[in-house]
N, C-alpha and C positions, 0 to 999 in steps of 0.2 A: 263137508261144510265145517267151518271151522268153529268151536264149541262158543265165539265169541258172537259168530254169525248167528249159530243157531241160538243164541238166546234174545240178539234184537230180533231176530224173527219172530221168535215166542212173544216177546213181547209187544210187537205189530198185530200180530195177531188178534190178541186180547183184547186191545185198543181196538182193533175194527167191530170185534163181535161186539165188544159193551156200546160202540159207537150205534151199531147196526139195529141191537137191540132198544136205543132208546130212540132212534131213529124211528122206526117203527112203534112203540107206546107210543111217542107224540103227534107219528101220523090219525095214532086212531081216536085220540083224542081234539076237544074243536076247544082253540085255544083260548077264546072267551070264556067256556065254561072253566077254563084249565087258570084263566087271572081271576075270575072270579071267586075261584077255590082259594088260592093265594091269596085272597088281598081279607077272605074271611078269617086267619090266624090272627090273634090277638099279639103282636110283639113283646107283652106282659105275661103270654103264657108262653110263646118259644124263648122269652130268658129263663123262666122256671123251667123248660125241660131242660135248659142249656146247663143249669145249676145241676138238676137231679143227673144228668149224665157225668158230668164233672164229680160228683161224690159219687156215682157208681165208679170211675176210671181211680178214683182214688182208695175208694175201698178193695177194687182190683190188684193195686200196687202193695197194698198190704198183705192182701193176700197171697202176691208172690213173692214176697218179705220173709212170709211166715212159712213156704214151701223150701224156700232156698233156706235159712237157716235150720231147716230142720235138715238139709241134708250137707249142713257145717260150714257154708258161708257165714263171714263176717258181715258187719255193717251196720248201716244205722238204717232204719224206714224213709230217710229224706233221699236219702243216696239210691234206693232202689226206686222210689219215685221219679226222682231224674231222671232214671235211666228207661221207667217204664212212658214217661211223657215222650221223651225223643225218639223211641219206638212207635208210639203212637203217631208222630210226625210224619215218619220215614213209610211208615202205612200208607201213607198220601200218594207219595210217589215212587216205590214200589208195587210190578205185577200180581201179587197177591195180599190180600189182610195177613197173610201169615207171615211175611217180607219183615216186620219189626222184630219178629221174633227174633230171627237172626242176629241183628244188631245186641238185641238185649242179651243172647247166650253168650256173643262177643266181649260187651261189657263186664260181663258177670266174670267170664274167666281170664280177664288181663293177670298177665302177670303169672304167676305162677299156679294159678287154681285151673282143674282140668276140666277143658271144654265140655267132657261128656256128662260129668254132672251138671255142670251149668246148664246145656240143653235138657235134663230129665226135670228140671225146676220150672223151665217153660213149659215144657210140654206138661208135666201135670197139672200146673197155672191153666192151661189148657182144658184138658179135659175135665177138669173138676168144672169148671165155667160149661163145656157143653151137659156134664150129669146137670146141674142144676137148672137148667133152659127145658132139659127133658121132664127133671119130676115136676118143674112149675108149670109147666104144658100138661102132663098129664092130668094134674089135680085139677087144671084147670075144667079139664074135657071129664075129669069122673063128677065133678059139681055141676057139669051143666051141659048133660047128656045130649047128641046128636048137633052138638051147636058144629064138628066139621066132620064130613064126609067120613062112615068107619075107618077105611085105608087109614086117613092121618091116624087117627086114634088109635088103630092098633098101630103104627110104626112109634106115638108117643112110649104108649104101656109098654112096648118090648125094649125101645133105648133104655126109658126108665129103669125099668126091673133088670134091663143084661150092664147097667154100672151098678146096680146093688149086688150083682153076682161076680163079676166077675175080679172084683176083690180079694175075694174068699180064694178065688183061682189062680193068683199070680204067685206065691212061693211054689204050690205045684207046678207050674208051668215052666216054671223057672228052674226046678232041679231036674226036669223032664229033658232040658233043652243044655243043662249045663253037663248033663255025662258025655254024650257023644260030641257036644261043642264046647268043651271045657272054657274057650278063649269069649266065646258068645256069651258064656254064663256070665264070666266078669263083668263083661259089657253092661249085663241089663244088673247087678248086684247092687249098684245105688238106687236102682228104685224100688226094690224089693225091699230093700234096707228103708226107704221112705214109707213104703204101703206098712213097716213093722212100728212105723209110727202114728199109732189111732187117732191121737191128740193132735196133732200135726194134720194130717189127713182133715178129721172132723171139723176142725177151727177150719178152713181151706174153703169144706165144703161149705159150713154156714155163709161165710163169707159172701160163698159165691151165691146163694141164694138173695144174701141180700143185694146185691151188687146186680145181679140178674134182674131182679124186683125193681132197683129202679132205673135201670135201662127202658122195660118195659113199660115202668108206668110213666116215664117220659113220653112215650109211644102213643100210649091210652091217653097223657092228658093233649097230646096236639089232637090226636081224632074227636075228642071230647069238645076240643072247642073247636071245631071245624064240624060240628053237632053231627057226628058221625054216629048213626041209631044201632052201634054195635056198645055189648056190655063191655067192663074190663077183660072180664076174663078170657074174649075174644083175642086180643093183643098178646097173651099170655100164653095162648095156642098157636096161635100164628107164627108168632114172630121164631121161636126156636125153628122150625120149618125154613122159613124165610132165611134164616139165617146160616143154615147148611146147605141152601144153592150159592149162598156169598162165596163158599168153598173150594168148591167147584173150580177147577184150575181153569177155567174157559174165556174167563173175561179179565178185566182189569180192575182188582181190587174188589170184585167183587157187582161193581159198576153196571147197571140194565139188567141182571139178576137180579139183582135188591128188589128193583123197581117192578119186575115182572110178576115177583113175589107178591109183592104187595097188590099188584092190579086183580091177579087172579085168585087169591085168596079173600081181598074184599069183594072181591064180584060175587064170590061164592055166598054173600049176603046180599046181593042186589045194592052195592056203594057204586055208583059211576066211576068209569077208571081215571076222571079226571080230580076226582077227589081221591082214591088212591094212589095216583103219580104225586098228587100235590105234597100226603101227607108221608110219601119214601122221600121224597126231596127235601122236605122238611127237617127230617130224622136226619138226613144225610149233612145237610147244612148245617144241626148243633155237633154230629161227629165232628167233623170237617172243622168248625169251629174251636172246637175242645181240642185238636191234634194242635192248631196251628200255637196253643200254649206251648206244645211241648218244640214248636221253633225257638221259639223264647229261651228255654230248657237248654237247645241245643246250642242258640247263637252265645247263649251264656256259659258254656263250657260244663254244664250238670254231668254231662257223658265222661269228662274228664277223669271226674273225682275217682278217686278210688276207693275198695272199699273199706280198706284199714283206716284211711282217714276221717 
């Protein structure tokens, strides 16, 4: 099969499963209770989550501002915004949430700057956003004991605590793997070079703490008004979960995962899954929302710019 076949394939695929799977939540839900749930959002309160997601997407783009410059891109903060909204975009319609990524590594190394840094700036953009999803889940679950099943709670505690460790471990790893693969060493040397930057790293991680905060409390305020009898801190547990089946190369975008997430983890509190479908829909439609700025972004030529300019 030829490698152009096999990737419309892949991506049929994904399309059926995400299809398949919301195919199936809507069967199990009864579609009165399911408009009912819907027509209980306040439109007053999904603009404020629309808002609070918009300043998390933006505090994100600094945060990969402040990654990449640490590891010797130029540029201005508006220039990497552009670049990170029209990635957001391309998320729509790419088979994975990780599909903008690309574009943005793209972006980043026009011209003569080398891709493989540009990709270590995403990628830790990246991981610093899942540490942070981790310890705001943990703390959430150490403040308010047995609120999910032990399993999640220890899968929280051990993410949490193996990114505080494994920090410590990357220059060892790293001279371990550069004797006998001298050429491998180079390879991974920009992000060792980054992890030798605290200040850079630490600002990253805040960042994303706060950026993570209010993704989630966008989250908590539509459940909130959809008087959903779960605390905050619930949304705060959940949702990192939730959002490492999005991952998952299985569907499209992430697409009936979201949603299954959320049915079975509000279940785990006795919420109907038609108010769980309502309020992953919900959530989905200010992303969705927020992306289609970064069309704007793109019909405007933001991707253009470069980043000396």
């Amino acid at each position: 099969m030829r490698p152009r076949s096999k990737l419309y394939t892949k991506i049929v695929l994904r399309v059926a499963v995400s299809a398949g799977l919301l195919f199936w939540l809507f069967s199990e839900t009864d579609p009165s209770l399911l408009l009912e749930a819907f027509c209980d959002i306040s439109p007053g309160i999904w603009v404020s989550a629309f808002l609070m997601y918009i300043a998390s997407q933006l505090v994100s783009s600094t945060r990969w501002y402040v990654l990449a410059r640490g590891l010797g891109f130029p540029g201005r903060l508006s220039t990497y915004t552009g670049y990170y909204f029209v990635g957001m975009y391309f998320n729509l319609f790419l088979p994975t949430s990780l599909g903008g990524d690309v574009l943005k590594v793209l972006f980043l190394s026009r011209g003569e700057a080398p891709r493989l840094r540009a990709s270590y700036s995403v990628i830790m953009d990246r991981l610093l956003g899942l540490a942070a999803m981790f310890w705001l889940g943990a703390g959430a679950i150490f403040l308010h004991q047995g609120m999910l099943p032990a399993r999640f709670a220890i899968f929280l505690y051990s993410a949490a605590l193996s990114t505080l460790i494994i920090p410590f471990l990357v220059p060892g790893i790293h001279g371990l793997i550069s004797r006998p693969w001298p050429e491998m060493g180079s390879r991974l040397s920009p992000l060792v070079e980054l992890w030798q930057r605290p200040l850079t790293v630490a600002t990253g991680f805040l960042l994303s703490l706060v950026l993570q905060s209010l993704g989630m409390g966008a989250v908590a305020m539509l459940g909130h008004d959809m008087s959903l009898s779960l605390p905050t801190a619930f949304y705060f547990a959940a949702f990192p979960l939730v959002a490492i089946l999005t991952l998952l190369p299985v569907s499209f975008n992430g697409i009936g995962l979201r949603e299954g997430g959320f049915v079975y983890f509000l279940g785990l509190k006795g919420i109907p899954a038609e108010k769980a479908l309502t309020l992953s829909l919900s959530f989905f439609a200010v992303q969705v929302a927020a992306s289609l700025i970064g069309g704007l972004a793109y019909v405007s030529g933001f991707h253009q710019k470069r980043l000396g300019a």
